[in-house]
N, C-alpha and C positions, 0 to 999 in steps of 0.2 A: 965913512961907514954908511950915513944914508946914501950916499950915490951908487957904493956898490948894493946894497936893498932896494933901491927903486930899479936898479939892471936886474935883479933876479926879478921883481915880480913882474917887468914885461916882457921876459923868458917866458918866465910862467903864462901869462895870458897868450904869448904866440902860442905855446903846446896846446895850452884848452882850445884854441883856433882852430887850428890844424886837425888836432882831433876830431871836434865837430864835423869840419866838414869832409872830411877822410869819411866817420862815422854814415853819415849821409850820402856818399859816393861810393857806395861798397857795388850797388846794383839800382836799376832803373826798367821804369816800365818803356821799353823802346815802340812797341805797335801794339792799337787795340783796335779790332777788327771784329764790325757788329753788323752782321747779315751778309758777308762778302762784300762790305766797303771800308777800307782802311786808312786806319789815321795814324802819322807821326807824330811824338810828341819831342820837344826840346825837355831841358831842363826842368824849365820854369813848368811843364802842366799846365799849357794852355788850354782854354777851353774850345771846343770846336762844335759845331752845330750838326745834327743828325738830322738825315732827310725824315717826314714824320713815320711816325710808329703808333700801330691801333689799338685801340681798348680790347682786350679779349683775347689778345696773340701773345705769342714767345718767339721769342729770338734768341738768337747766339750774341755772345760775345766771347769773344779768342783772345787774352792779355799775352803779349809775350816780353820777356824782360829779357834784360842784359846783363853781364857780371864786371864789374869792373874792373881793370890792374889798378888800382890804388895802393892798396896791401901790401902788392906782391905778391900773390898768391894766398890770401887769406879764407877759407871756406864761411862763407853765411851759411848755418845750421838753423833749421827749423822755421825756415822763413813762410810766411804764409800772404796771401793776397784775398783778400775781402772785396764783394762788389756790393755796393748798398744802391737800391732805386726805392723809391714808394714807401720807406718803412721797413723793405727787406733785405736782410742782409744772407748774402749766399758766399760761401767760405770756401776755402780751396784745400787739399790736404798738405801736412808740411811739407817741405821739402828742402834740402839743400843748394847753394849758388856757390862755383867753384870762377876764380876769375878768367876773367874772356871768354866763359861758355855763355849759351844762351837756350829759353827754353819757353814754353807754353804752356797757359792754364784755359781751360775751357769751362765756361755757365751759360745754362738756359736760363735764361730773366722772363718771367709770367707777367704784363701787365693786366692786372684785375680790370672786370671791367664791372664798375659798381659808379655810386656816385660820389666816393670817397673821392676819387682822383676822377680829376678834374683835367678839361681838355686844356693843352697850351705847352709850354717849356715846363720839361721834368730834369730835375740834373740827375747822373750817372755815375757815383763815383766809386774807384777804383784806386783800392792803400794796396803797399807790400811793407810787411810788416817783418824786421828782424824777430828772433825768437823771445826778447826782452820785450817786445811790442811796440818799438823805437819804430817810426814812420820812416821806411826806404824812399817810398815816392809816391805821388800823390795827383793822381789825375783824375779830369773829371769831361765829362761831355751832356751838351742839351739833347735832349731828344725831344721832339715835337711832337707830342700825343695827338693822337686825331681818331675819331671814330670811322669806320669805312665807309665809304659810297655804299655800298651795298652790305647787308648782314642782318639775314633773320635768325634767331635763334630760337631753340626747343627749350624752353624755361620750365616744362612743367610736363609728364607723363603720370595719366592715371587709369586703373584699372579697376571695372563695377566690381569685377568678380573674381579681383585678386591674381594672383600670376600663375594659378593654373582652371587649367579645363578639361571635361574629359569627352571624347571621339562624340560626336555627332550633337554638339553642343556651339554653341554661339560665342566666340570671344570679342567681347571691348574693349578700347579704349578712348580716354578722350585726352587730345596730344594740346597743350597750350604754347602757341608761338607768339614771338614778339619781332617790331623790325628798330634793331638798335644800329639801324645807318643811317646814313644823312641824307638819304633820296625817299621819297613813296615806291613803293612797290606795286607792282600790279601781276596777275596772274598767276599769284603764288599758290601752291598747292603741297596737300602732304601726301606721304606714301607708305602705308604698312605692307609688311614684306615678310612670311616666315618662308625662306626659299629652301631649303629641305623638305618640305610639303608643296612646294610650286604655289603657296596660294598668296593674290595680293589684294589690296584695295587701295582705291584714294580720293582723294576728296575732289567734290568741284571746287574750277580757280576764286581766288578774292580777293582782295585789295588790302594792303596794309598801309598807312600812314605812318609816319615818323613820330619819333615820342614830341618831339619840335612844335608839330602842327598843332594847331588853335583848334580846338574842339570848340562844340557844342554842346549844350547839356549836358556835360564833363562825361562825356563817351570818349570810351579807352580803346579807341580804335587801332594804336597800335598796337595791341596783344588783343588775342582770341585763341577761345579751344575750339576744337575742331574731333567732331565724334566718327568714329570709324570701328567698323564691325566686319569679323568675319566668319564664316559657318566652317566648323571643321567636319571633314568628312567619316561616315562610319567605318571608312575604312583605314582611317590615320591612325599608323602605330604608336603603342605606348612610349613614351620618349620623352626626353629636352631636349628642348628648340630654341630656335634664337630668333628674335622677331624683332626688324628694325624697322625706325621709323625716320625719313627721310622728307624734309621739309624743303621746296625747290624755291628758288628764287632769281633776280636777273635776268629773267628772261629764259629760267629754265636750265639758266648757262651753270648754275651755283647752287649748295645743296648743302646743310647740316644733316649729322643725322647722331641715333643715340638708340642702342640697343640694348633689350633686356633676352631674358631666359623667360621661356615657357613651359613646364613639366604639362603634360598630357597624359591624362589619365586611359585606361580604354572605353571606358564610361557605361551608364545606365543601358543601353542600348543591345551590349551582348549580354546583359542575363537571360535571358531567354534560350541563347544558344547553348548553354551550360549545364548538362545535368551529370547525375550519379546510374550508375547501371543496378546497382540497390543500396538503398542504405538502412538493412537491414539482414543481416544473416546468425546463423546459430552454429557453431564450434565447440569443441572439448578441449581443456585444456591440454597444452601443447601442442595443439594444432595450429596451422600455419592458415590464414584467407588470403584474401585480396577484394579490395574495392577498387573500381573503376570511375575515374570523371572523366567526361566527353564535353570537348569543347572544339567546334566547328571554326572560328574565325584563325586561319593564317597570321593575321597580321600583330596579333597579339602575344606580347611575352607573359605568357600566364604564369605564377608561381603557386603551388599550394602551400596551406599549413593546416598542420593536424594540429588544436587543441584542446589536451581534457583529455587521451588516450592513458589510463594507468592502468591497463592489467594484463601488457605487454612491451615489446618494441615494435616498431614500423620504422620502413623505409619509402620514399617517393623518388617515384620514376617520372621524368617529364618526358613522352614521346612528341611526334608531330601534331598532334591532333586528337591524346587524352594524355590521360595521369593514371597511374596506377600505385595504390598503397596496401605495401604489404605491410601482414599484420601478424608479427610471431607470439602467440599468448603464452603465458607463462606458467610451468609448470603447474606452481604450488596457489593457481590462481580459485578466488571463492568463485562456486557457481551462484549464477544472479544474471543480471541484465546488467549493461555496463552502454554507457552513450559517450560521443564526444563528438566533436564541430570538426568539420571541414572546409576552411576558408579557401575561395578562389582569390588571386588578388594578381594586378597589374600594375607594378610598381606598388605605393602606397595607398591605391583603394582597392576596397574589396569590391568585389564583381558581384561577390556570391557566395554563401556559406548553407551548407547543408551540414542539419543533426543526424547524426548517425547512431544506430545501436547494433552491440551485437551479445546474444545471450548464449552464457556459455553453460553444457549440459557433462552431465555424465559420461553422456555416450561420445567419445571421441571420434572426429572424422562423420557428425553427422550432419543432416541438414544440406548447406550448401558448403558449408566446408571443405577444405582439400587441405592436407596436410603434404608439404613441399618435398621433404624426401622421400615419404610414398608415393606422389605424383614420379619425383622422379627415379625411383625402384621399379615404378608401373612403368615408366616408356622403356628403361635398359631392357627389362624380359619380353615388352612387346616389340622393339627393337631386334632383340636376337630372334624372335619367334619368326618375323618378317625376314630376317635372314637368310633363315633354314629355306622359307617357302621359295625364296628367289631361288637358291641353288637350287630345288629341289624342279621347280619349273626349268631351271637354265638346262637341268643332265635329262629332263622329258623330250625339251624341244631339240637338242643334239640328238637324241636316237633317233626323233621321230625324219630330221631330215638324214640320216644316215640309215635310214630306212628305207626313206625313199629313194635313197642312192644305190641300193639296191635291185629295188624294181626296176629300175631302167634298164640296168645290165642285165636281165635275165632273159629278154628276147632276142638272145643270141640266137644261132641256128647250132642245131640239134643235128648230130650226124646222122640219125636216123631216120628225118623227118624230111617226106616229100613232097615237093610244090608242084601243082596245076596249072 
């Protein structure tokens, strides 16, 4: 009896064997290819060394795995591959592993560049994970961190006057760069750029040292800001702009750069060019007006708004070069004096705002008022009246040359009549 018990339980231990490692040959991670250089791996997930990789960059990494015939055709459901560096870990979506196919998962990897991590051997590693969260396989590789020979960076942009301006006004900023490579820098300079407006600036060259180097009187010569201004013209339209700032380094050969938005106002500059043709008229109620703004500069998208209007409706017309707000007053409206504002405005600032009034009297259609369907009652009948007069000149000027078509023909010869 014990002999055949001791034959069953090392039946039993063979199947848990087998299992196991069936269980663990389902699929494999066969190549992992990081920046266009690729690595085989065996079984075992040897580890392999990466030529170095820089603080501040991303790279690829391409895992592709294998399905195995172990099973017999068994589907792995829900498998997933995980890549951890530095603290992070980047996940891949499920997917399923049918045996003998093979396939690809793709991650950007971000190495930070701060002073957490540290220059030297980083490991890399890279699970495939059944849907239980049973480890498929398990690879890992060195990557050699190093910071670059060359690398300035834009650590810091600021703005006196905030991130907008308006036409004929001064914009700054001041751009703080640092050199986090391994060499000194010489000759570096930055570049502000809003190219939609064609206008640039840049700094003279200077010297940057390595965060490395041995200072004196603890000067932090490898970062400085650097102030840069520029005048916008009065004839810059109201807009957003994009305004980049480009920091040149190596010889000029190499460049970061970091862009922001600039709204542009149309600024202080065009009030002056702005007026009203009156802001003052006197109407009856139901009577229809019109006010006029006049505003000279092209380059400006000017908007009006009427506020404070209650003892009517109005409409706004934007032509080329004014505005025109009609003003339909309302019936059952009280006679009085009645005001309200007229703002100019170019994007979100005002240019300009004129008070307006208009007093409304008994007498309808007085004063400067014009009432819109009598205006146009008044041109249909001076229309037709113009009508008549053309025909009436067009059947004068017909007689008058068929008149004179006449006289010509009448110095025929006369049978009666004799020549000398």
């Amino acid at each position: 009896m014990n002999k055949y018990l001791k034959m069953l339980t090392v039946v039993m231990l063979l199947l848990v064997t087998a299992f196991n490692v069936s269980a663990t040959e389902d699929a494999e991670i066969s190549t992992v290819t990081i920046d266009d250089i690729e690595f085989d791996f065996d079984s075992n997930g040897t580890n392999y060394i990466y030529a170095p990789v820089y603080l501040g960059s991303t790279f690829e990494v391409v895992v592709e795995w294998t399905g195995l015939d172990v099973l017999n055709g068994t589907i792995l459901e829900d498998v997933e591959i995980e890549v951890e560096f530095d603290g992070d870990e980047y996940e891949s979506e499920e997917f399923d592993i049918e045996s003998n196919h093979i396939g690809r998962q793709v991650f950007e990897i971000e190495i930070a560049d701060d002073e957490d991590l540290l220059e030297g051997t980083q490991y890399i590693t890279i699970t495939m994970t059944s849907d239980n969260g049973t480890p498929l396989d398990i690879v890992s590789i060195e990557l050699d961190i190093k910071r670059e020979r060359h690398s300035i960076e834009i650590f810091d942009v600021n703005f006196r006057n905030g991130l907008q301006a308006n036409a004929g006004e001064i914009f700054t900023a001041s751009i703080g760069v640092s050199n986090e490579g391994r060499e000194n820098e010489e000759d570096v300079y930055v570049v502000m750029n809003i190219p939609e407006l064609g206008l640039t600036t840049r700094t003279d060259r200077f010297d940057l040292f390595t965060e490395d180097y041995n200072f004196t009187d603890d000067d932090d010569e490898y970062k400085m800001y650097k102030q840069l201004l520029v005048n916008l013209p009065l004839t810059v339209p109201s807009g957003v702009y994009d305004v980049h700032f480009k920091v040149y380094f190596d010889d000029g050969d190499n460049y970061n750069e970091e862009v922001y938005t600039l709204v542009v106002g149309a600024g202080q500059a065009y009030e002056s060019q702005i007026s009203m043709d009156t802001q003052s008229q006197i109407a009856g109620a139901g009577d229809a007006i019109v006010y006029k703004v006049l505003f000279e500069n092209p380059n400006v998208e000017y908007d009006i708004e009427v506020i404070g209007l209650n003892f009517g409706t109005y409409e706004v017309r934007i032509e080329e070069n004014m505005a025109y707000i009609f003003v339909s007053i309302n019936e059952d409206v009280n006679l009085g004096e009645y005001n309200f504002n007229v703002a100019v405005k170019a994007g979100s600032n005002v240019l300009e705002d004129f008070d307006v009034s208009t007093r409304i009297t008994n007498n309808a259609n007085s004063g400067n008022s014009a009432n819109f369907s009598d205006a146009k009652q008044g041109l249909e009948i001076g229309f037709a009246v113009l009508l008549v007069i053309l025909v009436i000149l067009g059947i004068v000027l017909v007689a008058k040359r068929l008149g004179k078509g006449d006289e010509l023909e009448e110095p025929m010869l006369d049978e009666d009549q004799t020549y000398y």
